[in-house]
N, C-alpha and C positions, 0 to 999 in steps of 0.2 A: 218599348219606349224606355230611357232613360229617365234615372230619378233627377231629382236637381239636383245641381251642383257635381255630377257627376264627372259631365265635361271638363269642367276644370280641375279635375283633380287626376283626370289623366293628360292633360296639358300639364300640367305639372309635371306628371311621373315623366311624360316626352323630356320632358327639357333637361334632367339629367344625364340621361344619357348620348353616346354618341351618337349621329346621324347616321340610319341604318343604310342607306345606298354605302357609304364607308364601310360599316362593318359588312356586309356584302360583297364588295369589292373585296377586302383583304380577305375572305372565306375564299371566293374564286381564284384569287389571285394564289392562295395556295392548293388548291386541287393540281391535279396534274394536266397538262395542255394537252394530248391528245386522248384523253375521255371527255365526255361530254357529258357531264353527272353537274344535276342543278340541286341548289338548296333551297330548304322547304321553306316559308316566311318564320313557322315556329322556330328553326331554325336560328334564323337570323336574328331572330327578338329575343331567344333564351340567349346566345353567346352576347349581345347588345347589351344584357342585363349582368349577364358575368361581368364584361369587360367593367360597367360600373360599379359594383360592389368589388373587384379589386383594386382600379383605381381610389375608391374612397379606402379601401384598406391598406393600404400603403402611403397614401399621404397623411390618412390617420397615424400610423407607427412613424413616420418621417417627422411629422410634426410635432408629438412627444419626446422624441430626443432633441429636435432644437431646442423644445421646452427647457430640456431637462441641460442644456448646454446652456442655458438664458442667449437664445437668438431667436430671430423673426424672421427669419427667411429660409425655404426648406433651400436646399443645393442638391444638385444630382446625387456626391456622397451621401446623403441623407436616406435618398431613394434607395441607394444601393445595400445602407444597412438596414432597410426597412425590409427588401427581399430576401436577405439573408435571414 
């Protein structure tokens, strides 16, 4: 049995991330069409959780150079020197 508050604090952790049939989808979508190889759910939840800690990692870096430009709004270049 779960502790209190448990529940909601993986309701939380959910709500960052993408919606995993998505990241699901783009893993099958690049496998190759004619194998028939499935991915495992750990799977899906470890690259789920990648994909969020990059996305917050780059729009971290993206948003300190607007900082540092004095702007408020990131723009794709921004994204692009954030990857770099």
């Amino acid at each position: 049995m779960e502790g209190p508050g448990q529940d909601g604090e993986q309701n939380m952790d959910q709500e960052k991330f993408l919606p995993i049939a998505n990241i699901g989808r783009i893993m099958k979508d690049a496998l190759p069409k004619d194998k028939e190889a499935k991915i495992a759910k750990d799977a899906r939840e470890t690259v789920q959780e990648c994909v969020s800690d990059f996305i917050s990692f780059i729009t971290s870096e993206a948003c300190e150079k607007c900082m540092n430009d004095k702007r408020r709004t990131i723009n794709g270049n921004d994204l692009i020197y954030a990857m770099r």
